[in-house]
Backbone bond lengths (Angstrom), bond angles and torsions (degrees), N, CA, C in turn:
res aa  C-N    CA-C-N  psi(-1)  N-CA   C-N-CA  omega(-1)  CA-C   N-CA-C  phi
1 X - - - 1.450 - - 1.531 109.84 -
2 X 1.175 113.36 -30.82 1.723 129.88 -173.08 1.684 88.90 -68.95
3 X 0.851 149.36 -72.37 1.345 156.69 -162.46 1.509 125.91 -49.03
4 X 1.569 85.28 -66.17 1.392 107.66 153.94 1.706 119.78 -48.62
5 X 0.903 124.92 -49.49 1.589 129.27 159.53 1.371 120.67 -33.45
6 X 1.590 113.07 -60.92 0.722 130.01 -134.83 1.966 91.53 -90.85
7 X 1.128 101.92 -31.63 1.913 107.67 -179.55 1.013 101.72 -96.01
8 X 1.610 149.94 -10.45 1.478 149.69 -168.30 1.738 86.41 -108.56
9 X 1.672 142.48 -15.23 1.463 125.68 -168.88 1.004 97.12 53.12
10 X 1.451 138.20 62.98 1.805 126.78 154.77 1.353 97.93 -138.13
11 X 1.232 117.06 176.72 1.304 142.93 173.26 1.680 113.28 -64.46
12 X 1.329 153.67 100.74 1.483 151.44 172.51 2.178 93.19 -29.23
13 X 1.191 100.90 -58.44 1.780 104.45 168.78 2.053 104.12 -28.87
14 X 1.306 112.48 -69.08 1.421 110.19 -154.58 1.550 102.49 -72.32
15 X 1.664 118.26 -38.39 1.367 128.36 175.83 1.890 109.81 -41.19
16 X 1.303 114.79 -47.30 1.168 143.04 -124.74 1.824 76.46 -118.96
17 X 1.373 134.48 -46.69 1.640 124.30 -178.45 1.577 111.10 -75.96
18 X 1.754 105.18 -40.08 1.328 90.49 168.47 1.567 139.47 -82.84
19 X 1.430 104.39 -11.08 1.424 125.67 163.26 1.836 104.37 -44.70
20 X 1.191 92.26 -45.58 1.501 99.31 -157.89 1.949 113.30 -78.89
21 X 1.620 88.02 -24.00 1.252 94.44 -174.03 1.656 96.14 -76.19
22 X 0.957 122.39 -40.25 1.736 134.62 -163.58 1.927 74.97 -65.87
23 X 1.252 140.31 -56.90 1.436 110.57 -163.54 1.193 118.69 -92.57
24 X 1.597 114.13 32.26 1.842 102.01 -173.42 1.776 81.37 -107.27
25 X 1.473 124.45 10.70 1.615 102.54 162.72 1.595 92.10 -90.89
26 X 1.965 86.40 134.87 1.103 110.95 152.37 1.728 147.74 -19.36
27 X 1.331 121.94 63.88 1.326 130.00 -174.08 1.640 115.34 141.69
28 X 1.796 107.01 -47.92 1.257 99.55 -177.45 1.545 122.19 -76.00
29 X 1.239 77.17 143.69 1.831 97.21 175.83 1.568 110.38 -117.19
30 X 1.083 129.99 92.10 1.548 127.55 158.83 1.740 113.90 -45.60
31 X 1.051 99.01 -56.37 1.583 100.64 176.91 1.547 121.31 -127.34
32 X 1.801 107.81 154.10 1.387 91.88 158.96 1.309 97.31 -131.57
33 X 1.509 107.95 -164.00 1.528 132.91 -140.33 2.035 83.10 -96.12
34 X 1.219 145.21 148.00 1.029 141.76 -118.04 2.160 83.87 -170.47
35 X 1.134 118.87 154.69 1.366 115.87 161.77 1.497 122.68 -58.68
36 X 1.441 99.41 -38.03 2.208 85.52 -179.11 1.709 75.16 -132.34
37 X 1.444 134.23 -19.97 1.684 109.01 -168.07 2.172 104.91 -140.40
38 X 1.372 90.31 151.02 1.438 86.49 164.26 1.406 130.25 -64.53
39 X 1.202 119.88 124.08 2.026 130.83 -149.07 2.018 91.74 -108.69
40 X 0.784 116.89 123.29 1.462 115.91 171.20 1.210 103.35 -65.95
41 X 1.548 118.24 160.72 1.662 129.11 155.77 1.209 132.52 -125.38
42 X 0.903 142.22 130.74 1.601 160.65 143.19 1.404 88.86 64.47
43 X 1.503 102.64 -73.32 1.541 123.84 -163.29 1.901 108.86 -62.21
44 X 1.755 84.85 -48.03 1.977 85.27 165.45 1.452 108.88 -37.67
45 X 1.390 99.63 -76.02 1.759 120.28 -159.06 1.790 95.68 -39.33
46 X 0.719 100.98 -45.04 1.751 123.43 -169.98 1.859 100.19 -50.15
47 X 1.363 115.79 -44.99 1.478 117.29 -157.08 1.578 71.64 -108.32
48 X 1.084 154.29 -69.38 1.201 127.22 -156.49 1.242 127.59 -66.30
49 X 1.510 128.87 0.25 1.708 133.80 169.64 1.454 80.76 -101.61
50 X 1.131 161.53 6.00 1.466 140.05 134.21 1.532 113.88 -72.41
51 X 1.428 129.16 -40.36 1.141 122.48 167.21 1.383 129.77 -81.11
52 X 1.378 102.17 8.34 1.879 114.74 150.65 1.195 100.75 -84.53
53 X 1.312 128.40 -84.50 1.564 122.59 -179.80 1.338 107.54 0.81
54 X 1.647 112.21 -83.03 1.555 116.01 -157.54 1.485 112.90 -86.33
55 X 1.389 117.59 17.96 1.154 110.68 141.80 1.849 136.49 -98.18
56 X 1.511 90.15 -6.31 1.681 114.32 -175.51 1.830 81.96 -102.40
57 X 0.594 147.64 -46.30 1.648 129.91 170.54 1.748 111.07 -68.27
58 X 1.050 134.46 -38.74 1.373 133.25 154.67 1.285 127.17 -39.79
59 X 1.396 111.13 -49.52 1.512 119.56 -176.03 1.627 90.12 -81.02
60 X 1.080 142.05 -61.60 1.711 142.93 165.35 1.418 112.07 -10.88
61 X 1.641 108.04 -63.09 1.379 112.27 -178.01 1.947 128.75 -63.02
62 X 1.506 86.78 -27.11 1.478 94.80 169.79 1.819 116.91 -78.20
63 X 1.369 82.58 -39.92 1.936 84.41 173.84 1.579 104.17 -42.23
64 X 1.483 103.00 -64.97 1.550 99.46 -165.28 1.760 123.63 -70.18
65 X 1.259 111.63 0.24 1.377 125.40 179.76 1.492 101.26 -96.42
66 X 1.106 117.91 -41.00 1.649 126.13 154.18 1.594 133.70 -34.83
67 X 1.445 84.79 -50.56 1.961 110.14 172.85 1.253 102.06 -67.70
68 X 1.273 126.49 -80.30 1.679 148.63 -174.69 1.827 99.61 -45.51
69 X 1.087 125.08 4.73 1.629 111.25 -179.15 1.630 94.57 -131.04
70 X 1.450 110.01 -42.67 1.660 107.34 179.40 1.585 121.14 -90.38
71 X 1.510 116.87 -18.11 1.416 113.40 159.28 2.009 99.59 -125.49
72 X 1.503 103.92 134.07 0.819 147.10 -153.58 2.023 87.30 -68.52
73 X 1.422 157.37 128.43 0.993 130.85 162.80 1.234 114.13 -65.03
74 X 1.853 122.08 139.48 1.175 150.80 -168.87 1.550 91.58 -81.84
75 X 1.721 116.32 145.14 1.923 109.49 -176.54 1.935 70.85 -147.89
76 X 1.644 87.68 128.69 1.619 102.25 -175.46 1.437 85.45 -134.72
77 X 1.306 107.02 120.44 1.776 124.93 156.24 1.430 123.48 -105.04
78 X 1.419 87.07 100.03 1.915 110.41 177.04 2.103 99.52 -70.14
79 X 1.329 84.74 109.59 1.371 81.06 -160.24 1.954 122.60 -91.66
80 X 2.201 93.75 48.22 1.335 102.24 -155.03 1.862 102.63 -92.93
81 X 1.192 126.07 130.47 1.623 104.26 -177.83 1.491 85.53 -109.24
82 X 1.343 112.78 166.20 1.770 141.72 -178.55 1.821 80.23 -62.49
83 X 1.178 120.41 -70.19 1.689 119.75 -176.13 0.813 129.72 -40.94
84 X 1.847 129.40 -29.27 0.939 129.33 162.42 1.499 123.39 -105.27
85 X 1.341 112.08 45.93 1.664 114.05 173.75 1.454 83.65 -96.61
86 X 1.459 114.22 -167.89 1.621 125.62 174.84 1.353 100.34 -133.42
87 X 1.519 119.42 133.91 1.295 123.60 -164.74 1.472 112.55 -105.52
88 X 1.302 96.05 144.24 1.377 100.57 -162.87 1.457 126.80 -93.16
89 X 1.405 149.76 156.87 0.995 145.74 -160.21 1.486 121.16 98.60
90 X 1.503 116.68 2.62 1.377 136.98 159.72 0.812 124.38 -111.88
């Protein structure tokens, strides 16, 4: 949980409330109890390549909110109309 904290910038507390909230539905188990450590399961592994996703789309969304405020968007007019191509077969 310390780790996890520590690369997510949150509190081990908030990691550790929403963990908990994700297991008060009925059935899932992210983890179980392990001989010396807690072992993820199926269902863990399962919610945590979703909580890569939306953290690799999170960090994405800031990139581009990043771009769009420090470079200005570029507006390029290709200045070709259908009317002025020359048609062919003449």
């Amino acid at each position: 949980m310390t780790r996890a904290s520590e690369r997510l910038h949150l509190a081990p507390e908030t990691i550790s409330g929403q963990l908990s909230l994700l297991e008060d539905y009925p059935g899932l188990d992210l983890s179980s109890r392990g001989a010396r450590k807690l072992e993820r399961t199926d269902t863990g592994g399962m919610v945590l390549g979703y909580a890569y996703e939306i953290v690799s789309l999170g960090a994405e969304l800031e990139e581009v909110i990043h771009q769009r405020i420090l470079m200005p968007a570029l507006q390029t007019d290709v200045g070709a109309r259908a009317c002025d191509l020359p048609r062919g077969g003449s």
